[in-house]
C-alpha positions in Angstrom: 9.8 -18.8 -27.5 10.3 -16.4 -24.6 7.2 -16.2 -22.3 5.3 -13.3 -21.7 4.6 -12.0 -18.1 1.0 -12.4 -17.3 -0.6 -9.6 -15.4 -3.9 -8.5 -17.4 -6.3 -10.8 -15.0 -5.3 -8.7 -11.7 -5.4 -5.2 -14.2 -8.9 -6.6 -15.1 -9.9 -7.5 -11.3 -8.6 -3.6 -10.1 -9.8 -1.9 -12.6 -13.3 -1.0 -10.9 -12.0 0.3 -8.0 -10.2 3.1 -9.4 -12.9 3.6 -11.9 -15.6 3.9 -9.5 -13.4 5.9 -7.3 -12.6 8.2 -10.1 -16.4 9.2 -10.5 -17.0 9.6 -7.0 -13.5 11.3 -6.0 -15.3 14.3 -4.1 -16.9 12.1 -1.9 -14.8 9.5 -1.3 -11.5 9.0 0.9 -8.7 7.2 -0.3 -9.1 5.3 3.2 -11.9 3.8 1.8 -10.4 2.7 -1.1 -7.4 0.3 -0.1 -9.6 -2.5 1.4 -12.0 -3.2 -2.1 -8.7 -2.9 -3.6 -7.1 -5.8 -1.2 -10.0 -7.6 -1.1 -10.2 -7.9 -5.5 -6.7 -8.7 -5.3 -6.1 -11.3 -3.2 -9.3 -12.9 -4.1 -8.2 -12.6 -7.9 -5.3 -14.1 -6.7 -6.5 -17.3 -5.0 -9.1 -17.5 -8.3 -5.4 -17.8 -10.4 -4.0 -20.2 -8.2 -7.3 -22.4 -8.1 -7.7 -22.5 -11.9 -3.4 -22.9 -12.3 -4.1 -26.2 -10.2 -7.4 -27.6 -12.1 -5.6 -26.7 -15.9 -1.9 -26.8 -15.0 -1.2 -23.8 -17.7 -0.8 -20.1 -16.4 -1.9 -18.6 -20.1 -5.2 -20.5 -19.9 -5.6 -20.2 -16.6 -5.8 -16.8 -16.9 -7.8 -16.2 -19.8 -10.4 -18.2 -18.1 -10.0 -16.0 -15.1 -10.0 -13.0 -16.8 -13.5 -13.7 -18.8 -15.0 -14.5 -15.5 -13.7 -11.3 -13.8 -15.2 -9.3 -17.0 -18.7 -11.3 -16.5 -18.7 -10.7 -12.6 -18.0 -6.9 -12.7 -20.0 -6.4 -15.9 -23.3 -7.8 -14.5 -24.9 -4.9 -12.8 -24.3 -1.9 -15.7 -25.5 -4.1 -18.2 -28.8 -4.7 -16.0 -28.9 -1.4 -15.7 -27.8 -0.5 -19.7 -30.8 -2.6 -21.2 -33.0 -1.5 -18.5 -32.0 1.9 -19.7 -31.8 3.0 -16.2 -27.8 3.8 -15.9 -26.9 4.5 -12.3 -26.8 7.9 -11.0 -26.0 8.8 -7.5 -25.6 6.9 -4.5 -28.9 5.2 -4.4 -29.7 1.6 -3.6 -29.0 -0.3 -6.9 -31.2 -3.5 -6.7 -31.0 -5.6 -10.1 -32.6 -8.8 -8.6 -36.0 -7.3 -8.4 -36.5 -7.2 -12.5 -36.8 -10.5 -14.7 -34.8 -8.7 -16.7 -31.7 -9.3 -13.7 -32.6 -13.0 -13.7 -32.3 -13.3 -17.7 -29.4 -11.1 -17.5 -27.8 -13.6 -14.7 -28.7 -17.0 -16.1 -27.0 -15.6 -19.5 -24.2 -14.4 -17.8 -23.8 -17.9 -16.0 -24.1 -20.0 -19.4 -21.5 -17.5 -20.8 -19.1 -18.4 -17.9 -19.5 -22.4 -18.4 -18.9 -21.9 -22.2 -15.7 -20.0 -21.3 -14.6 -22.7 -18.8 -15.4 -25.4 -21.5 -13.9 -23.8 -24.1 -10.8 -22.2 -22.2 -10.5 -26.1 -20.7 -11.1 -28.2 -24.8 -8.2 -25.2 -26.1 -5.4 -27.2 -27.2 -2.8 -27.6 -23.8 0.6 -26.7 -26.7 -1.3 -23.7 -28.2 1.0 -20.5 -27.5 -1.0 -17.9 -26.3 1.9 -15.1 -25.9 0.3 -12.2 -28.6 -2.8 -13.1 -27.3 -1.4 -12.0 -23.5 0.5 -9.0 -24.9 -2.6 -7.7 -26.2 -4.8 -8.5 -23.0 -1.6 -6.9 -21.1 -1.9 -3.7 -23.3 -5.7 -3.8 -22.2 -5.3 -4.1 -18.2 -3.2 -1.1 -18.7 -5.4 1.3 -20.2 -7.6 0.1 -18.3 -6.5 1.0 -14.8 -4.5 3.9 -16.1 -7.1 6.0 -17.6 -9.3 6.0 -14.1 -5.7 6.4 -12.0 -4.6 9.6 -14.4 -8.4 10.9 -13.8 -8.2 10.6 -10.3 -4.4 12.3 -10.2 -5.6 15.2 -11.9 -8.8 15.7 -9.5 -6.5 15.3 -6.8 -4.0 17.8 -8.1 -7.0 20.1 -9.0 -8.1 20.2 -5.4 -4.7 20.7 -4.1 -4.0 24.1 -6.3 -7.3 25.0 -5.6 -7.7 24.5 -1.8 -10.0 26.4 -0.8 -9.7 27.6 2.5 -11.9 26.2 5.5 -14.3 28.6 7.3 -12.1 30.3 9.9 -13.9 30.1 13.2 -11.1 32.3 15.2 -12.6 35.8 14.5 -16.0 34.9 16.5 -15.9 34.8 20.4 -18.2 32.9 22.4 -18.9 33.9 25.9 -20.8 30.7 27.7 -23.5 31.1 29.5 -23.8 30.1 33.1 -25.1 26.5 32.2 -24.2 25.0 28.7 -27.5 23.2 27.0 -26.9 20.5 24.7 -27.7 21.4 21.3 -29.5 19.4 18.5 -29.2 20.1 15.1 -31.9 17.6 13.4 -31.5 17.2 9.9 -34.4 16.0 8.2 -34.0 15.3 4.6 -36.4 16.9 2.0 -39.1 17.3 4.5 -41.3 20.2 3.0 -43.0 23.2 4.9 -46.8 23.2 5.6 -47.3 25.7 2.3 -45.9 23.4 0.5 -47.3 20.1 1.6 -51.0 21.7 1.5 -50.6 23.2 -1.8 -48.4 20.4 -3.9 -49.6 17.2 -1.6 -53.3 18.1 -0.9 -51.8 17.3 3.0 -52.7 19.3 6.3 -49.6 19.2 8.3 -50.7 21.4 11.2 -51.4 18.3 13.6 -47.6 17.9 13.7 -46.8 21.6 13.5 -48.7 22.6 16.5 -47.6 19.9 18.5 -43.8 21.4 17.7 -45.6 24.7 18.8 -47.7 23.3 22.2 -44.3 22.5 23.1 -42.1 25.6 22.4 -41.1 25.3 19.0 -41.0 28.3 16.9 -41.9 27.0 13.3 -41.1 29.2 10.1 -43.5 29.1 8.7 -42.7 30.5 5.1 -38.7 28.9 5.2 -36.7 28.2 2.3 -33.4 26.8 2.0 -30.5 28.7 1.5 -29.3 26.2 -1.5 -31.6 23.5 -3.7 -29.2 20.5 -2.3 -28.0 18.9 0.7 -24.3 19.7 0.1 -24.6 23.4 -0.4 -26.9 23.9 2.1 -25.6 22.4 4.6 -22.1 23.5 3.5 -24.0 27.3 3.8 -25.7 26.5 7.4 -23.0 24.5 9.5 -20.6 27.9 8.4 -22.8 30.1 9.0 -22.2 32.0 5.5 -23.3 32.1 1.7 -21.0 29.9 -0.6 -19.8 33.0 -2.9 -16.6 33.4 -1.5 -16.3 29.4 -1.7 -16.9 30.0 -5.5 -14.6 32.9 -5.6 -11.7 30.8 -4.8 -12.8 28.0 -6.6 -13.8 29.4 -10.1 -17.5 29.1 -11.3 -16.4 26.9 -14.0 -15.1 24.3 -11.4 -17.1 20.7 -11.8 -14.8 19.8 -8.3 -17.1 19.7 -5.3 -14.5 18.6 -2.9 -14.4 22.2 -0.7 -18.0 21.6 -0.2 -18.0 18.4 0.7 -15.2 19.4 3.1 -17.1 21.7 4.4 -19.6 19.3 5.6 -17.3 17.6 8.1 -14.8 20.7 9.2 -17.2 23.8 9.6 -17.3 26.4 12.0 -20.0 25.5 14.1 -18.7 22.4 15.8 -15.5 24.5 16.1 -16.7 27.0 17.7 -18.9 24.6 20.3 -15.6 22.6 20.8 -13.7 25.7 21.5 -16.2 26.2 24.3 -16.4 22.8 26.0 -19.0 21.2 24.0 -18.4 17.2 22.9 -19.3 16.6 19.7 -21.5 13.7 18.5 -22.0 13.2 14.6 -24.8 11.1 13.7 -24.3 9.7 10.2 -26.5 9.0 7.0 -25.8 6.3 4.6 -24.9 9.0 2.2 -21.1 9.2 2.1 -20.5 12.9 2.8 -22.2 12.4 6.2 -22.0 8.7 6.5 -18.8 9.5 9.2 -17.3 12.5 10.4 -13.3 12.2 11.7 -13.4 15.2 13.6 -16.5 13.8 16.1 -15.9 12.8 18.9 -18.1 9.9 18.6 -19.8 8.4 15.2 -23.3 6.5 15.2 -24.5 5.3 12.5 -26.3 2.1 12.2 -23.7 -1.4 12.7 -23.0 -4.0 9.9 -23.2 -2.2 7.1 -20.2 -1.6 4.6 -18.8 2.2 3.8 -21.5 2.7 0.4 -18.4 2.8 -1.8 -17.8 -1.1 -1.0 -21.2 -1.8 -0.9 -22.0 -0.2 -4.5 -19.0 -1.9 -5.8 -20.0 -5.3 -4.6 -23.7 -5.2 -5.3 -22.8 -4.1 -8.9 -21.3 -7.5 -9.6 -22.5 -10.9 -9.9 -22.8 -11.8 -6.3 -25.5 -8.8 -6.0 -28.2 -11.7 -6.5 -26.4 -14.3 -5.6 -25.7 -12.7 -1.8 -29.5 -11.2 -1.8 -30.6 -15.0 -2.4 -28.3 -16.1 0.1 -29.2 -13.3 2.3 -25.9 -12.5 3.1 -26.1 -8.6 3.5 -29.3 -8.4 3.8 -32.2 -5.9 2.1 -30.8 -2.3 1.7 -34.1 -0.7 2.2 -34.8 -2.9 5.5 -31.2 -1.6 6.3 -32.1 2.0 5.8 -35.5 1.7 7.3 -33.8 0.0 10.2 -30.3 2.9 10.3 -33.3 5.5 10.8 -35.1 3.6 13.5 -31.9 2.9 15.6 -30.4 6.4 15.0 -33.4 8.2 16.5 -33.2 5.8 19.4 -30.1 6.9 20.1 -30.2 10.2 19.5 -32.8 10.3 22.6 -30.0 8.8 25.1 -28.4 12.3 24.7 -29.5 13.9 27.3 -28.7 11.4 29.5 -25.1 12.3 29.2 -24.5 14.5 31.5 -22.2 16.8 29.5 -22.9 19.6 27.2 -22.9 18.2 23.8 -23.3 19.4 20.2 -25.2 16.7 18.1 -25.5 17.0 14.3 -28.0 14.2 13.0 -28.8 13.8 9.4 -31.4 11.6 8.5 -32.3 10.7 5.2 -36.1 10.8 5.7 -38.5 11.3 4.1 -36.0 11.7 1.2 -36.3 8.4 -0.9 -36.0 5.4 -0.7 -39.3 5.1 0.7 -38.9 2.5 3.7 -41.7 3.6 6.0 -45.7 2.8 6.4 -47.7 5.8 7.3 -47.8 3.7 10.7 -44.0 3.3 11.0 -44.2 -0.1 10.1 -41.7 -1.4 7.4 -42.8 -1.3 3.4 -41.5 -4.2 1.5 -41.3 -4.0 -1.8 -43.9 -5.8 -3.0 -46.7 -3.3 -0.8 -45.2 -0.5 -3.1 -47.1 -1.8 -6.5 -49.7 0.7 -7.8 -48.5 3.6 -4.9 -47.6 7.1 -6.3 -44.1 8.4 -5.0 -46.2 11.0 -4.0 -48.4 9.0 -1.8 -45.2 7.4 -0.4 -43.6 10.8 0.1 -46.4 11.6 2.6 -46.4 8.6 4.1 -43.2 8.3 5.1 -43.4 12.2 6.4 -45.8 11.3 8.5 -43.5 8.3 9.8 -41.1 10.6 10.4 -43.1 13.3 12.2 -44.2 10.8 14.7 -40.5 9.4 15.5 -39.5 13.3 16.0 -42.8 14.2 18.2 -41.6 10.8 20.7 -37.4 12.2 20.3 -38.4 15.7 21.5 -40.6 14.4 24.3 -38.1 12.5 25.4 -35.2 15.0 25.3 -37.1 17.7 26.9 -38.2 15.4 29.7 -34.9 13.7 30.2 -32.5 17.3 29.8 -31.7 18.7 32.8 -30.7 22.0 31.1 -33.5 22.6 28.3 -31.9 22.1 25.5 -31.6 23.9 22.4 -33.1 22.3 19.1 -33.1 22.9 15.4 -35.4 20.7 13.1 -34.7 21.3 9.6 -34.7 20.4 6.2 -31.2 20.9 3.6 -33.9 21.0 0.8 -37.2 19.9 -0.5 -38.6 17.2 -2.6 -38.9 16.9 -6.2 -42.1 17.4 -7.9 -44.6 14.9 -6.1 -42.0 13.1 -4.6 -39.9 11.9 -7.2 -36.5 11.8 -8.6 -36.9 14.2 -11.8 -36.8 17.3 -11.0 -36.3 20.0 -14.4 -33.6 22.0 -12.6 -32.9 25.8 -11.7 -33.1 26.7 -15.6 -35.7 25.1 -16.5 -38.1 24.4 -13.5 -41.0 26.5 -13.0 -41.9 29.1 -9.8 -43.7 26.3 -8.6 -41.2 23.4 -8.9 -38.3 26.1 -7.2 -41.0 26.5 -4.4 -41.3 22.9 -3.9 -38.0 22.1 -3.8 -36.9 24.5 -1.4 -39.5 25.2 0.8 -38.5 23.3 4.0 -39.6 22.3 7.2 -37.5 24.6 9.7 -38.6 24.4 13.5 -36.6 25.8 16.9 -36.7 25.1 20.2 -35.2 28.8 22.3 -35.7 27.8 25.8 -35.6 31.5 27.6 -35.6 33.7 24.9 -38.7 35.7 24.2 -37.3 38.2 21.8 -34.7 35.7 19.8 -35.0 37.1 16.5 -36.5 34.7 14.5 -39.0 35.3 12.0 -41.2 32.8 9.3 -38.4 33.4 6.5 -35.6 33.1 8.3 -33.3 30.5 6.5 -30.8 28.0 7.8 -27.7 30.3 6.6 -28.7 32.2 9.8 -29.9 29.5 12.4 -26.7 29.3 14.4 -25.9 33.3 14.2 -29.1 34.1 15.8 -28.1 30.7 18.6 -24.8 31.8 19.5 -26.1 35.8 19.3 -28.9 34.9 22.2 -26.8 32.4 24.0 -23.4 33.0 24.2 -23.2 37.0 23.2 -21.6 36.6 19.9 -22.4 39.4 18.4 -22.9 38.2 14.9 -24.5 40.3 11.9 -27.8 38.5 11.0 -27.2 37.9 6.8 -30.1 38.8 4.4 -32.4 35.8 3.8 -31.9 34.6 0.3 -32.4 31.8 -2.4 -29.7 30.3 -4.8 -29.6 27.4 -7.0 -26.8 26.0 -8.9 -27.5 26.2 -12.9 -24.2 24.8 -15.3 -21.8 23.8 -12.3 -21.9 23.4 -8.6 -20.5 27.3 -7.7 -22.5 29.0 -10.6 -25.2 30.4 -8.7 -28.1 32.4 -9.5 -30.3 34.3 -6.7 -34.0 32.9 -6.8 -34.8 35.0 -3.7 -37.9 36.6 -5.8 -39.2 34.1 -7.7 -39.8 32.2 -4.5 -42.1 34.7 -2.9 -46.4 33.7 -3.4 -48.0 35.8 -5.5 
């Protein structure tokens, strides 16, 4: 009987790479990509060889490598299916911190040494050829369907390429003496209205520190958009999003031209175009994790790209390495990312050269990683807390690492510098993860989610144009107006969120103004 090639346990072992990749397209580079993909392979690979030597039969070999490969990459989403908790976004996926993991593991690990029994007692002269045809048929689909959904996405956003922001038409004239420029992004930190009135929390220590210092504080800003990629998308281009969806189509689910927008926009352009370096510092979420047009990345060291690290940590060795403690505790890494970054970030000035930082930090947006103190919370300190109560905390944490960065800037600059503190949105209701949505959510819940912290230090300027609504959409217009004669047509100050797809927008402008 004429042997059947065997090729469903590597189908098997790529198959979720492509179908992770596939969901997460937008955000992802193919770069990022090839090296889960080598990795699986070649240790798929070895796995076949090992278990060829130990049974000394290819067809049983690799059934027995295929049932394991189904157990390991299975592991996670059925935590997360009986927990009824299906993952959602890049968050930190932590399965070992439930019972419900450990049952899920030790069942998963009997399963496995029934297999190799079984697999290893199957009769050595029993033909397993329609049984490899059909597991052949299987690895096929199975890689197929995620590689055709991918090729169409990627066609998509080739006939629909939206154009980048052209920064050609502006012209900067530089002053005498270029100042470093800041652009501090902190994530879903909320303005003093909103903190008092949804938080029962007086934020005016902080906010006139910022002011005994220089700052201007908005007092009454909102963002331009309800979520980091379209706001910042808006503010780093200096320009609503409705052209964007023009060219796109309002029924487009594709978010690729926003998320390019986050890396090539017309701010850094512009600075580069007038002898500014460029300095990106990176979050753990992927759209601002890196940025290849920097001239320098920070972001915090040993840490895999999140794509590999949500593949990996979706698998069996998820508990396995967190026992063994070999990649350590992601909210230790994240608390740690923040710490190191804002370190950094004060070195700036000591450059010597103008530079153009953009810094997003992911604080105090979930996961919440910070005492009130700045102290690490573990886990185990969060029982019985409100994410509300852990929301504040962590603000505060944050509020004191931004009152030490500023002092330092400002007394290591020799130019004063020019700095931007601002959230891309707000939080959810009290802190959380649920929030009802554009639709559905309440004046209140819009005001809370877009009412955001937005702060600038002007050194010079006593007339700059700012005022307590002005939103990030015109931050930079009214900077290079004051500072290097731009000329640029200050845009009206309004409110949009997204409501069936990411470029159907609706203007919220009045339903965000206190009655």
């Amino acid at each position: 009987m004429k042997k059947r090639l065997i090729v469903y346990p590597v189908l098997f072992a790529l198959f979720p790479v492509p179908a992770l990749y596939s969901a997460n397209v937008a955000e992802v580079s193919p770069s990022q990509v090839i090296v889960p993909a080598l990795v699986v392979l070649g240790a798929t690979l070895l796995l076949l060889v090992a278990t060829w030597l130990v049974l000394r039969d290819g067809s049983r070999a690799a059934l027995l490598v295929a049932i394991l490969l189904v157990l390991c990459f299975s592991y996670g989403h059925v935590v997360n299916l009986i927990a009824s908790n299906p993952y959602a976004g890049w968050e930190f996926f932590q399965p070992t911190q439930t019972p419900l993991a450990n049952l899920v593991l030790l069942l998963w690990i009997a399963v496995g040494a029934a297999s190799a029994y079984f697999v290893w007692a199957w009769p050595k002269h029993t033909h397993l050829q329609k049984l490899t045809s059909v597991l052949n048929f299987v690895g096929i689909v199975l890689v197929v369907m995620p590689t055709l959904n991918i090729t169409i996405q990627e066609v998509r956003g080739i006939s629909r390429n939206a154009e980048t922001t052209d920064a050609t038409d502006i012209t900067l004239h530089n002053p005498e003496t270029l100042p470093d420029i800041y652009y501090i992004i902190l994530d879903r930190y909320a303005n003093a209205r909103i903190l008092a009135e949804r938080y029962d929390f007086d934020n005016s220590d902080f906010l006139n520190c910022l002011s005994g210092k220089g700052f201007y504080v908005a007092s009454s800003s909102y963002s331009n958009y309800q979520d980091t990629q379209h706001s910042l998308a808006s503010s780093l281009n200096m320009e609503y999003l409705d052209q964007l969806a023009e060219q796109v189509g309002t029924a487009s689910a594709d978010q690729g031209p926003i998320y390019a927008r986050l890396k090539d926009y017309r701010v850094w352009r512009l600075l580069k175009s007038a002898g500014y370096t460029f300095i990106h510092f990176g979050s753990w979420w992927e759209p601002t994790r890196e940025n290849e047009y920097a001239d320098a990345n920070v972001n915090y060291g040993g840490s895999l790209p999140e794509f590999s690290m949500l593949l990996l940590r979706s698998t069996i060795f998820e508990p396995v390495g967190t026992t063994l403690g070999l990649w350590g505790e992601p909210r230790k890494t994240q608390w740690e990312r923040v710490r190191y970054e804002f370190d950094r970030l004060a070195e700036i000035a000591e450059m010597g050269e103008p530079t153009f930082v953009f810094a997003h930090f992911l604080t105090p947006h979930p996961d919440y990683v910070f005492q009130r103190n700045g102290d690490f919370l573990p886990i185990e300190q969060r029982a019985g807390r409100t994410p509300r109560e852990e929301y504040i905390d962590q603000l505060v944490a944050t509020s004191n690492m931004v009152k030490s960065l500023v002092d330092r800037l400002l007394a290591d600059s020799e130019t004063p510098p020019i700095i931007i503190l601002q959230a891309d949105e707000g939080p959810y209701a009290g802190g959380s993860e649920e929030w009802a949505g554009g639709e559905k959510a309440t004046d209140a819940e819009l005001r809370e989610k877009m009412g955001i912290l937005n702060a600038y230090y002007l050194p010079e300027l006593t007339d700059s144009g700012l005022h307590e609504s002005i939103t990030p959409v015109n931050s930079f217009r009214v900077l290079f107006n004051h500072y290097f004669d731009a000329d640029l047509e200050l845009l009206p100050n309004a409110n949009y969120v997204c409501m069936s797809g990411p470029y159907d927008f609706v203007n919220v402008t009045e339903r965000l103004r206190v009655q």
